[in-house]
C-alpha positions in Angstrom: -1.5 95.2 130.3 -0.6 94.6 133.9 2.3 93.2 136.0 2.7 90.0 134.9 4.7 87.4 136.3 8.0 86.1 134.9 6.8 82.5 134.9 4.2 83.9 132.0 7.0 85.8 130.1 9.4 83.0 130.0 6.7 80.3 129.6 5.6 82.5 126.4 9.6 82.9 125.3 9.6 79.2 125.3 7.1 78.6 123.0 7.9 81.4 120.9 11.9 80.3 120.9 13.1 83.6 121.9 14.4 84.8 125.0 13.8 88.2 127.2 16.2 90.7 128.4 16.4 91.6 132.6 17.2 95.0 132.4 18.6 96.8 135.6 17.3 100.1 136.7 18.1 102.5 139.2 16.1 105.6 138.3 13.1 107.6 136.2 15.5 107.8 133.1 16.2 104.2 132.9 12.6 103.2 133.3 11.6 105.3 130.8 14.4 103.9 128.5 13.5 100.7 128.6 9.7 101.2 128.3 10.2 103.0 125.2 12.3 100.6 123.6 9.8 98.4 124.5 7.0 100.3 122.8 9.3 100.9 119.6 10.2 97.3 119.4 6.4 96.5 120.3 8.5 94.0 122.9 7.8 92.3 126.6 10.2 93.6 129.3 11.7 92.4 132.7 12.4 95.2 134.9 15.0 94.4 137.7 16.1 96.7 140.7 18.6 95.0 142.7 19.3 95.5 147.0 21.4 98.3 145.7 18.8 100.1 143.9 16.1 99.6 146.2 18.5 101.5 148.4 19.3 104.5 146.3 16.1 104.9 144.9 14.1 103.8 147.7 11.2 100.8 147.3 8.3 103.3 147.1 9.6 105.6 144.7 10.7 102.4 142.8 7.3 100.8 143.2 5.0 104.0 142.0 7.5 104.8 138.7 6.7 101.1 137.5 3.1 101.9 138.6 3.5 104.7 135.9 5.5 102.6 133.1 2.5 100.1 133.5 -0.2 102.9 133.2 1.6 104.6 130.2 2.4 101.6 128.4 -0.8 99.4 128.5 0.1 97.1 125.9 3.3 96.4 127.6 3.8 93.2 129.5 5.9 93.9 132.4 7.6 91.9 135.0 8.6 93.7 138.2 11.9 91.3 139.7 13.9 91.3 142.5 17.5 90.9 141.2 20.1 89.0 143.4 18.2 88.2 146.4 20.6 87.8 149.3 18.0 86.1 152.1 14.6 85.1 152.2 13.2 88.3 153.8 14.9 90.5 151.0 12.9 88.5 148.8 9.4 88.1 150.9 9.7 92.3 151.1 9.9 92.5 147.3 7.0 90.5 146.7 5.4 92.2 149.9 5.6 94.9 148.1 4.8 94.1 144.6 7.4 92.7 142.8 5.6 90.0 140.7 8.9 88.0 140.9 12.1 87.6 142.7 15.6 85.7 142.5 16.3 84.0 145.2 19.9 83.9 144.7 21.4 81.3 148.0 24.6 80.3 146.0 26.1 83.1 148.3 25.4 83.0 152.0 23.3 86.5 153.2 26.1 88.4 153.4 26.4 88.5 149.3 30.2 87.5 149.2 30.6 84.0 150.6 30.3 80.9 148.9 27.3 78.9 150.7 26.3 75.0 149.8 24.0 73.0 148.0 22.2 72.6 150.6 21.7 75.7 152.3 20.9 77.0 148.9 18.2 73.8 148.4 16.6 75.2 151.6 16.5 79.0 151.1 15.6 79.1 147.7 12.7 76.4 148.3 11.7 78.7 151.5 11.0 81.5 148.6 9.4 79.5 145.9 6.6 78.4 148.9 5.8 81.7 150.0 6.1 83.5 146.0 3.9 80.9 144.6 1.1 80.9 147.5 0.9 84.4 146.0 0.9 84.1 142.5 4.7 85.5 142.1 7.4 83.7 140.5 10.9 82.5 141.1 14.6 82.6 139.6 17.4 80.4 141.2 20.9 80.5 140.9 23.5 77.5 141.1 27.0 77.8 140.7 28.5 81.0 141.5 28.5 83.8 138.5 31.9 85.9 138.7 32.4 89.7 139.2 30.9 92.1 141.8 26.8 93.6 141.5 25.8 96.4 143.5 28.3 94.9 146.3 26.7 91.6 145.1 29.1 88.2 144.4 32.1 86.4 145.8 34.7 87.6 143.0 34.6 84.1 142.3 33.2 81.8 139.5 31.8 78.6 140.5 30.9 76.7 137.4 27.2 74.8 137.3 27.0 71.0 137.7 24.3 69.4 135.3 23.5 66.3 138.0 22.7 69.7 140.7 21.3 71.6 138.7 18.7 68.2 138.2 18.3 67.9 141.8 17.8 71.6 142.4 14.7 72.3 139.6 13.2 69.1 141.1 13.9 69.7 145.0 12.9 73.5 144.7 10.3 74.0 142.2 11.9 77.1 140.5 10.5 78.6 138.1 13.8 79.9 135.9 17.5 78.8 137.0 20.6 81.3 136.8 23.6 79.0 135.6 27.4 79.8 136.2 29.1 79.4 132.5 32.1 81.8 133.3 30.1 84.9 132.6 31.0 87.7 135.3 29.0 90.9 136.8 30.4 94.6 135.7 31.9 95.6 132.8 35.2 94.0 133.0 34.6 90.2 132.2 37.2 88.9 129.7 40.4 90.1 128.9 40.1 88.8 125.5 36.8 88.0 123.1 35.9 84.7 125.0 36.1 81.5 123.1 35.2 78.0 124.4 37.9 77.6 126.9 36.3 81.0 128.7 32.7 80.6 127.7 31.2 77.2 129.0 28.2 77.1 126.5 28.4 73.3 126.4 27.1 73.3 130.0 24.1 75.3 129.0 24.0 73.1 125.8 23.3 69.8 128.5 21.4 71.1 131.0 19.3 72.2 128.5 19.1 68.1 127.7 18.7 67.3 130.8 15.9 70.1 131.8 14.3 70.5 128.8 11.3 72.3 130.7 13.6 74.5 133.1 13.7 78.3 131.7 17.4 79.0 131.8 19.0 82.6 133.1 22.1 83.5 131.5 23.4 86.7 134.3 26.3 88.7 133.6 25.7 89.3 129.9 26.3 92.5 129.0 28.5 92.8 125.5 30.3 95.5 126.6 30.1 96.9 123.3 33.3 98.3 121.8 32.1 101.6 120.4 30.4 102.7 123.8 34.0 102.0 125.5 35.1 104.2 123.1 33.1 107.0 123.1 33.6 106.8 127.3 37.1 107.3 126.6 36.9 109.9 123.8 35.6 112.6 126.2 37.6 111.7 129.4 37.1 108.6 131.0 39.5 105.8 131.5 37.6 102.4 130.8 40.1 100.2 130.7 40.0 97.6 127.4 37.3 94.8 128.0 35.3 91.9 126.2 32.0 91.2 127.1 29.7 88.1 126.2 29.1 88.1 122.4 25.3 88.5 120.6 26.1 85.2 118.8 26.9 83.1 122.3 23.9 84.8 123.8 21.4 83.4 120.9 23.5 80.0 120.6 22.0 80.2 124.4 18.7 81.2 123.6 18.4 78.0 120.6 19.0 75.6 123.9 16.9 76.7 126.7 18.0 80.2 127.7 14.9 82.5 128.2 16.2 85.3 130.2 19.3 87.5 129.9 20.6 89.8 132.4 22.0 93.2 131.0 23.2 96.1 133.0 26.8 97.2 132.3 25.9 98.0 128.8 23.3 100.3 129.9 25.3 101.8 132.4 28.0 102.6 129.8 25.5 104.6 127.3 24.5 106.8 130.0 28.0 107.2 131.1 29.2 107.8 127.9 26.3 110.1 126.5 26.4 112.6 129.9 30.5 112.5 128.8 30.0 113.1 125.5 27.3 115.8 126.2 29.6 117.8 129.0 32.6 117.6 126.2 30.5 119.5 123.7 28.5 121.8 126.5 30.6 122.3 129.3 28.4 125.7 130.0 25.4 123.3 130.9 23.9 122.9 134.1 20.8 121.7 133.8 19.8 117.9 134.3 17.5 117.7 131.7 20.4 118.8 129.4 22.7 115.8 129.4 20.1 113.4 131.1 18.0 113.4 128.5 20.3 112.4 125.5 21.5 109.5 128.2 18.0 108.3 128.1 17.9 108.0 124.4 21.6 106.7 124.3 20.3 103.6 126.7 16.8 103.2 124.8 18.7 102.5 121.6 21.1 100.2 123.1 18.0 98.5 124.7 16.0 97.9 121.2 19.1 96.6 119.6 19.1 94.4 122.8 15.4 93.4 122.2 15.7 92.6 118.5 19.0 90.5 119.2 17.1 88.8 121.8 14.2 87.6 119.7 11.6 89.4 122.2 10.1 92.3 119.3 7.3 92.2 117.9 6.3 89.9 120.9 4.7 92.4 123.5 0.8 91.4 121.7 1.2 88.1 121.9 -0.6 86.7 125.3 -3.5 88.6 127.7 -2.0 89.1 131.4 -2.3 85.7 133.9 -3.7 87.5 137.4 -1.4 86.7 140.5 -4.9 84.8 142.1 -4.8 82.6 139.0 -1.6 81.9 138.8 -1.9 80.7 142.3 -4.7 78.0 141.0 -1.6 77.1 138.3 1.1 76.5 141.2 -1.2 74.1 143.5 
């Protein structure tokens, strides 16, 4: 199985009524994480690296270890995706490079904190889709502003999604999946309580779902900041302080009306953490990597195939032959 684009994985989620997890990565361990819960749960995968992670790992290094996931794991459909976008050229360079998809997100002006407008969004995020799609690759859009701080990514700020825009801005733009803003928030510390309706704007996913039957929807910042990882982070040292994330149930409410992608990265983030903890409380004499980064590894994997199952994407991985770039193309014109 090769690359394939997210418009194929979310266009197969849709039919299938599931939805796919966008799992952040920043290294070898987390790769091979998430392509062995993949193979375990026989599932499709998104891969994401955001500006940060191109940064720390560097984009060739980056590029060549998913050049291995897709050679080890041939019956794996993978999507390679730029994650939070902050211009048109951060984009253009990821599918430059090989990314088979990329988010565009021009809620935010370049600088990845300010608020921008409609329009400037309309015009950025319609510059990508033009230059992805003469190539094949595929595009995610965001409207509203999603709360919390990415990677040094997001105004702090939530700016719910308006149904009439979010109309406009499929039609105008010709995305391929839109990111709405339902009060979810980037990191680990999103709600102060379990979030109910007065939090959780799921009726707004509920109507644009009405209104854009067609549009694949993006849920970001949707981590569950599950309760025993907190835990087990705090048993052996650290200082998380109590936090809610967004609930399995809200997600798949999400899923049943249009939702086809789901952005997780905090909960994988706080398996590693607290497996490396957990493994240094027990073996302070260790030293060597392989030691402590190998039962992180498995403590992400299995947070990644409960992830997959809760998702609906198992068992799905068989389902579809990889769409080549040059004919997806034919597909766009």
């Amino acid at each position: 199985m090769a690359l394939v684009t997210l418009r194929q994985v979310l266009d197969e989620a849709g039919k299938g009524g599931y939805g796919v997890g966008g799992f952040n990565v920043n290294n070898m361990e987390q790769i091979q994480a998430i392509m062995e819960a993949a193979r375990a749960t026989k599932s499709p995968v998104i891969i994401q690296a955001s500006r940060g992670a191109r940064k720390y790992t560097n984009d060739k290094f980056l590029y060549h270890l998913m050049l291995a996931a897709e050679e080890l794991y041939p019956e794996i459909p993978i999507v390679l995706h730029q994650d939070h976008g902050n211009s048109a050229e951060t984009c253009i360079s990821a599918i430059d490079l090989g990314f088979t998809s990329a988010m565009m997100d021009g809620s935010l002006l370049e600088d990845g904190k300010t608020p921008s407008d409609f329009e400037f969004n309309l015009k950025v995020t319609k510059e990508v889709v033009d230059y992805a799609h003469a190539r094949g690759a595929s595009v995610e859009g965001e409207l509203g502003c999603i709360g919390g701080i990415e990677d040094g990514h997001g105004s702090g700020q939530s700016r719910l999604t308006d149904p009439d825009q979010a109309v406009e801005f499929v039609k105008r733009t010709g995305v391929d999946a839109l990111a709405v803003a339902i009060g979810t928030s980037h990191g680990a510390y999103k709600f102060t309580r379990k979030p109910d309706e007065a939090i959780l704007a799921m009726n707004l996913i509920i109507e644009i779902h009405k209104r854009l039957p067609e549009t694949h929807l993006v849920m970001h910042g949707s981590s569950s900041v599950p309760q025993e990882l907190q835990d087990i982070i705090n048993a052996n040292g650290g200082k998380i302080k109590q936090t809610w994330g967004v609930p399995i149930e809200e997600i798949q409410l999400g899923i049943k009306n249009g939702v086809r992608k789901i952005n997780v990265d905090t909960d994988s983030r706080l398996a590693v953490t607290g497996a490396i903890r957990k493994h240094f409380a027990e073996h302070p004499e260790h030293f060597d990597p392989r030691e402590y980064l190998g039962p992180a590894r498995e403590a992400m994997q299995k947070v990644m195939e409960q992830r997959m199952n809760d998702f609906g994407q198992a068992g799905h991985a068989g389902d579809y032959q990889p769409i080549s770039l040059s004919e997806m193309v034919k597909r766009y014109l």
